[in-house]
Residue frames as a rotation matrix with the C-alpha (Angstrom) as fourth column:
UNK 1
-0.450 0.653 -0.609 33.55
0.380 0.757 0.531 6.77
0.808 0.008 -0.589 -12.73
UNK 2
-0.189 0.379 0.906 30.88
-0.969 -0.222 -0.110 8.32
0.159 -0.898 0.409 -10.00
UNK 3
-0.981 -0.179 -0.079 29.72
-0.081 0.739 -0.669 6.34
0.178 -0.650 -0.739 -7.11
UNK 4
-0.365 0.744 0.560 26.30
-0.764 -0.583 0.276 6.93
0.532 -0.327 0.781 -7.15
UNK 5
-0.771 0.525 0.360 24.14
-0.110 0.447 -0.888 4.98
-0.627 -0.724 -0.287 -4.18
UNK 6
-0.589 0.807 -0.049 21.50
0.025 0.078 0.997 2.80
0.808 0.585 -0.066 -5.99
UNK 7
-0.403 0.771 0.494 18.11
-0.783 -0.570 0.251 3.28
0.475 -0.285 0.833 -4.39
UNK 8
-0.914 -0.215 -0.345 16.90
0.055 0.776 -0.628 0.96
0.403 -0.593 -0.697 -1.62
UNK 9
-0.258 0.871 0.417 13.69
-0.805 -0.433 0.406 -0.32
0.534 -0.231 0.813 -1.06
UNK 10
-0.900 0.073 0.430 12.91
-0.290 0.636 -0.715 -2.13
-0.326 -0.769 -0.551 2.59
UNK 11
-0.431 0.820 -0.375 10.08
-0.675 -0.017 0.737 -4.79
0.598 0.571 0.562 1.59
UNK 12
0.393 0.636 -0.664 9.23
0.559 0.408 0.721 -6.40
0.730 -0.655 -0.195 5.19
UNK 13
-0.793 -0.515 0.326 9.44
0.012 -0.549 -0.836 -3.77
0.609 -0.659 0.441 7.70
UNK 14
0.388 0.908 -0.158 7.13
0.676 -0.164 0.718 -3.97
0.626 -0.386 -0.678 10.95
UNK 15
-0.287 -0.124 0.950 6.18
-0.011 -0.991 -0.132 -0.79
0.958 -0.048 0.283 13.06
UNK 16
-0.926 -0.209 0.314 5.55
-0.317 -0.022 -0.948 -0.56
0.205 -0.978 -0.046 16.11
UNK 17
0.319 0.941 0.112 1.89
-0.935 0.332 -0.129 -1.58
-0.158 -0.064 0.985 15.70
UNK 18
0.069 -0.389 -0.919 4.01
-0.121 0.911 -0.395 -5.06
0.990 0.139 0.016 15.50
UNK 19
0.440 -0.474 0.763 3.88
-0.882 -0.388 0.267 -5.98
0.169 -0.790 -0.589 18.63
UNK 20
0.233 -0.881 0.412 7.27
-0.350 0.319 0.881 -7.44
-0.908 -0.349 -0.234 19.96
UNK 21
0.383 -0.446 0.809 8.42
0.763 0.646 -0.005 -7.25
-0.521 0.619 0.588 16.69
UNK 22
-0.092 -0.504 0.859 8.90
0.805 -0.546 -0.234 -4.05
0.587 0.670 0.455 15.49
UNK 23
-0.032 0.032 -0.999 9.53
0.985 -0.169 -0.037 -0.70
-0.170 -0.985 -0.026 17.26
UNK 24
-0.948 -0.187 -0.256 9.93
0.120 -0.959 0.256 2.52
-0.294 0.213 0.932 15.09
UNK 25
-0.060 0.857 -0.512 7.22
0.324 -0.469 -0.822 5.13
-0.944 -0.215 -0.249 14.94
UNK 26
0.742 0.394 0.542 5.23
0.594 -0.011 -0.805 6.21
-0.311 0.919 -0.242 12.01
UNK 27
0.942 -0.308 -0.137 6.72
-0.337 -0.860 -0.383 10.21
0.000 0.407 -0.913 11.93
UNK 28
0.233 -0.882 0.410 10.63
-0.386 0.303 0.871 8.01
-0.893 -0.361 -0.270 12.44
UNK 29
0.069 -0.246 0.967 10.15
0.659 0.739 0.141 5.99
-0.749 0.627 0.213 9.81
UNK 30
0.822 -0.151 0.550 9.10
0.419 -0.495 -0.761 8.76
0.387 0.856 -0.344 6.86
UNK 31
0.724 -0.668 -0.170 11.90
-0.406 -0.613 0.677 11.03
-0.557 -0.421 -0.716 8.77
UNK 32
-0.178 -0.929 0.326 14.75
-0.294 0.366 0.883 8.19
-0.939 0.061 -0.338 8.36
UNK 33
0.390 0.093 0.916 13.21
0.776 0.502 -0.382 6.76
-0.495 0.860 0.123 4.88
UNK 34
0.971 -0.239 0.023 13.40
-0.204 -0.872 -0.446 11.02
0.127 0.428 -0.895 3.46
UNK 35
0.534 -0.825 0.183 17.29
-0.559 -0.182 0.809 11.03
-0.634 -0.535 -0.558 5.18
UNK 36
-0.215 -0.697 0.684 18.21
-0.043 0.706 0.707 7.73
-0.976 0.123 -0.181 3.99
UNK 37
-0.396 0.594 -0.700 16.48
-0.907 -0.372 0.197 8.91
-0.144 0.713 0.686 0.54
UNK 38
-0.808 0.349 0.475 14.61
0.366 0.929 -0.059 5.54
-0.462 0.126 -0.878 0.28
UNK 39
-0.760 0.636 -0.131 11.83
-0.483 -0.419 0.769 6.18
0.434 0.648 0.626 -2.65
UNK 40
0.170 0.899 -0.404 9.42
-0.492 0.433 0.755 3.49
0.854 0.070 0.516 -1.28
UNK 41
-0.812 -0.467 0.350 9.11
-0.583 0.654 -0.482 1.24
-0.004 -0.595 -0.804 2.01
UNK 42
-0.132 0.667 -0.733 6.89
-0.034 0.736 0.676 -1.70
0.991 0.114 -0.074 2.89
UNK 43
-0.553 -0.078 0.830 5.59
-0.788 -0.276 -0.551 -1.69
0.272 -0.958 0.092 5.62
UNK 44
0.027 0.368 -0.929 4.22
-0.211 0.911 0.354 -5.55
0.977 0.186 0.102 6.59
UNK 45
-0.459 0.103 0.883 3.04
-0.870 0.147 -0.470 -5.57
-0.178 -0.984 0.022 10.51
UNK 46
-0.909 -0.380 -0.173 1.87
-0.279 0.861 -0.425 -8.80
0.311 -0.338 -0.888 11.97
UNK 47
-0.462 0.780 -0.422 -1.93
0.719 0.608 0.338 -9.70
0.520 -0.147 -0.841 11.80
UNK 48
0.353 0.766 -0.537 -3.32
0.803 -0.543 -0.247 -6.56
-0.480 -0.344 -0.807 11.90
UNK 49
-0.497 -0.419 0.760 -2.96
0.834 -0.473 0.284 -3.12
0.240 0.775 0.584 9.72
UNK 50
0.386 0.910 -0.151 -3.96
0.912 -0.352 0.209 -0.50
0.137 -0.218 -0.966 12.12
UNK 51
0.200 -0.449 -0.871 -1.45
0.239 -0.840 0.488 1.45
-0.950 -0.306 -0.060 11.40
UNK 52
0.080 0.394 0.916 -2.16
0.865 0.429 -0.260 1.89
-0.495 0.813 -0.307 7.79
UNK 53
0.767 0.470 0.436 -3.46
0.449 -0.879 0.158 5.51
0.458 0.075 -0.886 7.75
UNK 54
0.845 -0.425 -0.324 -1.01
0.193 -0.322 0.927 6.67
-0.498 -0.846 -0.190 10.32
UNK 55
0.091 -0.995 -0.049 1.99
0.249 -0.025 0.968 5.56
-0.964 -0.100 0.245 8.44
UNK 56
0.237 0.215 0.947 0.93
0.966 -0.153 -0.207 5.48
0.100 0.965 -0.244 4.58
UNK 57
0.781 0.463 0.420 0.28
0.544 -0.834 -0.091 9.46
0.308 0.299 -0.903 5.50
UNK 58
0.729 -0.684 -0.011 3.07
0.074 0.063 0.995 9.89
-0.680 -0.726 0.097 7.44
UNK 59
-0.075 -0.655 0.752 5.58
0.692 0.509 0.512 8.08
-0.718 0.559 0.415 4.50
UNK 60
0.220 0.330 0.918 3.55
0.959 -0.246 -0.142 10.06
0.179 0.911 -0.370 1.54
UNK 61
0.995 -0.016 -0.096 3.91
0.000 -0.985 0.170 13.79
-0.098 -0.169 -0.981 3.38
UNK 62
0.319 -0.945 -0.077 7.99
-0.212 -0.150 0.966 13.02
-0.924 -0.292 -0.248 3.66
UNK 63
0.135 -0.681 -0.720 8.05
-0.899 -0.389 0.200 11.80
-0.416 0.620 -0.665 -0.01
UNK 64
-0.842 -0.539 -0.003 8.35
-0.533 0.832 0.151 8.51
-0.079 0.129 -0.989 0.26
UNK 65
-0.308 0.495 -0.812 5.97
-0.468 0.665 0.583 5.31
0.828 0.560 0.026 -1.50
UNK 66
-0.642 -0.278 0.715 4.51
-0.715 0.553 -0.427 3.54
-0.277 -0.785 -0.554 1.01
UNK 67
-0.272 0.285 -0.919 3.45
-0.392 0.840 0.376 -0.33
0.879 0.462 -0.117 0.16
UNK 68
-0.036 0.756 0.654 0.93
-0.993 0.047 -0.108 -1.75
-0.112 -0.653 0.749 2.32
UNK 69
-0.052 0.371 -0.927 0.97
-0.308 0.877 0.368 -5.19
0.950 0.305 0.069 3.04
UNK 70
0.178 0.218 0.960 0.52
-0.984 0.054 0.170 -7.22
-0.015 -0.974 0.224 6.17
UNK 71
-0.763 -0.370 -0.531 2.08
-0.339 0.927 -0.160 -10.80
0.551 0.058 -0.832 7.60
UNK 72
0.564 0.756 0.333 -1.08
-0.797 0.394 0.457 -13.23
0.214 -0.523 0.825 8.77
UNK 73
-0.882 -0.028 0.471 -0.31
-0.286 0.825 -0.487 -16.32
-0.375 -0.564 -0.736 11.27
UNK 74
-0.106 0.678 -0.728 -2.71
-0.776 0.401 0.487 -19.14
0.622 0.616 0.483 9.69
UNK 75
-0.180 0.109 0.978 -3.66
-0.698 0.686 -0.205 -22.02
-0.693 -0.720 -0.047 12.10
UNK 76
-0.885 -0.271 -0.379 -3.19
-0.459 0.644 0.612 -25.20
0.078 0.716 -0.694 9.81
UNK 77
-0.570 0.814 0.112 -6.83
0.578 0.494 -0.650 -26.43
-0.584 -0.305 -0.752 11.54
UNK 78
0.146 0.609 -0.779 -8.62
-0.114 -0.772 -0.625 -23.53
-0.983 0.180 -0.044 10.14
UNK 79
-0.325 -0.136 -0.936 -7.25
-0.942 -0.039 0.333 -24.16
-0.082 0.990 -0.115 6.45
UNK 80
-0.999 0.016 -0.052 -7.72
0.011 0.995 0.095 -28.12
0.054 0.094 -0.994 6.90
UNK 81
-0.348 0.929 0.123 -11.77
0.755 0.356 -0.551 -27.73
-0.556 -0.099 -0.826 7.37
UNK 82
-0.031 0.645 0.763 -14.43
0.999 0.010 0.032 -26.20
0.013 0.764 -0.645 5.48
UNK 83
0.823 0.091 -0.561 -13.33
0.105 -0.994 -0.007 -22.65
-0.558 -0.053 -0.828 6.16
UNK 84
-0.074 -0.985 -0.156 -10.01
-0.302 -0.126 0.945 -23.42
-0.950 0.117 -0.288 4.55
UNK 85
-0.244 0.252 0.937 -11.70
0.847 0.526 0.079 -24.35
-0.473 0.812 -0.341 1.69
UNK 86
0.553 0.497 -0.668 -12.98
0.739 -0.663 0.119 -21.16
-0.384 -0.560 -0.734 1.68
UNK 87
0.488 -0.688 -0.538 -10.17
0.060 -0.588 0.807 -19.29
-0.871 -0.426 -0.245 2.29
UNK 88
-0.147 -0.717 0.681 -8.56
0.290 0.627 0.723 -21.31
-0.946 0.304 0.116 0.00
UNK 89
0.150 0.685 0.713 -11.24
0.972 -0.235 0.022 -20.27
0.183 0.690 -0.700 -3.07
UNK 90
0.837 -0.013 -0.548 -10.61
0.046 -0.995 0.093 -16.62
-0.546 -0.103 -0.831 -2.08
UNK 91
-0.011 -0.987 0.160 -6.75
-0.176 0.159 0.971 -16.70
-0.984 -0.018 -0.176 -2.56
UNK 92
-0.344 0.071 0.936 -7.31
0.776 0.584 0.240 -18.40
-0.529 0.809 -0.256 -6.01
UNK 93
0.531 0.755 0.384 -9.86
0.803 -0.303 -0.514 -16.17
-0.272 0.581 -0.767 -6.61
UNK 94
0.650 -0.513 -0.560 -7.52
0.060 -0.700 0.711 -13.29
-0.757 -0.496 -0.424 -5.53
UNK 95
-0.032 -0.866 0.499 -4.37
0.312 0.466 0.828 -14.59
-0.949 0.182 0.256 -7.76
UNK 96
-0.174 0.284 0.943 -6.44
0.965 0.242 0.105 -14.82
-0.198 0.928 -0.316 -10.93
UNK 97
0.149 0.537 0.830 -7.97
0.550 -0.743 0.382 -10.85
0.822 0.400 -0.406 -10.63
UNK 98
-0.728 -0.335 -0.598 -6.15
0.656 -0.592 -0.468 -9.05
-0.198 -0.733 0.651 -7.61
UNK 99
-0.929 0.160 0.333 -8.27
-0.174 -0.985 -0.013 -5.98
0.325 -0.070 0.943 -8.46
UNK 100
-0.267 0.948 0.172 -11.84
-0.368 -0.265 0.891 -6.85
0.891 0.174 0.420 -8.25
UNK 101
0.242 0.274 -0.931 -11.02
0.770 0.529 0.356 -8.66
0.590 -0.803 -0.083 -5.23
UNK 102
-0.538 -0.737 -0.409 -9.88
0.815 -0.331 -0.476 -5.29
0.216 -0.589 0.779 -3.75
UNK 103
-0.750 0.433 0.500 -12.99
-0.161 -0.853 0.497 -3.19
0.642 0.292 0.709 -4.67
C-alpha cells in the first residue's frame, strides 16, 4: 500500500495586503505553495484586492493556481436602505449569470 499525500488546497488565505490579518509575502507564498506542492491557493484579503497582480503572478510563475477572491465587511445600514436594494439586485443578478456580470 503507498502513502501518497493527497493534494491540498488553502481556500481563505490573507496576505499581507490584509492588514492585521495576514502576514506572508507574495514571492513566500508561491515559494512555500511550490515546496509544499499545493496545486492551487486562494487567496481572500480583507476589503480590498490590491494585491491581485502581485500575487496571482507571483503563484502562476512557481506553478501554482491562484483563486482570487476577496472578504467584504458590509454595514447592515447600507444593505437596509435603498443602496442595499441595489446591492442586493446585483448579487441576484450575479448568482443567476456569474459571467456576464464579470465582463
Amino acid at each position: 500500500m503507498t502513502s501518497e499525500v493527497q493534494p491540498f488546497v488553502h481556500l481563505r488565505l490573507h496576505s499581507a495586503y490584509s492588514l492585521l490579518e495576514g502576514a506572508v509575502r507574495p514571492k513566500e507564498l508561491a515559494t512555500l505553495c511550490r515546496d509544499l506542492r499545493m496545486p492551487a491557493v486562494a487567496v481572500t484579503d480583507t476589503n480590498n484586492l490590491f494585491g491581485v497582480y502581485e500575487i496571482s503572478d507571483a503563484l502562476a510563475k512557481n506553478g501554482v493556481q491562484p483563486i482570487v477572491g476577496v472578504t467584504l465587511s458590509v454595514d447592515h445600514r447600507v444593505i437596509d436602505g435603498a443602496l442595499g436594494a441595489e446591492l442586493l439586485a446585483a448579487f441576484k443578478a450575479y448568482i443567476e449569470d456569474p459571467v456576464t456580470m464579470l465582463v
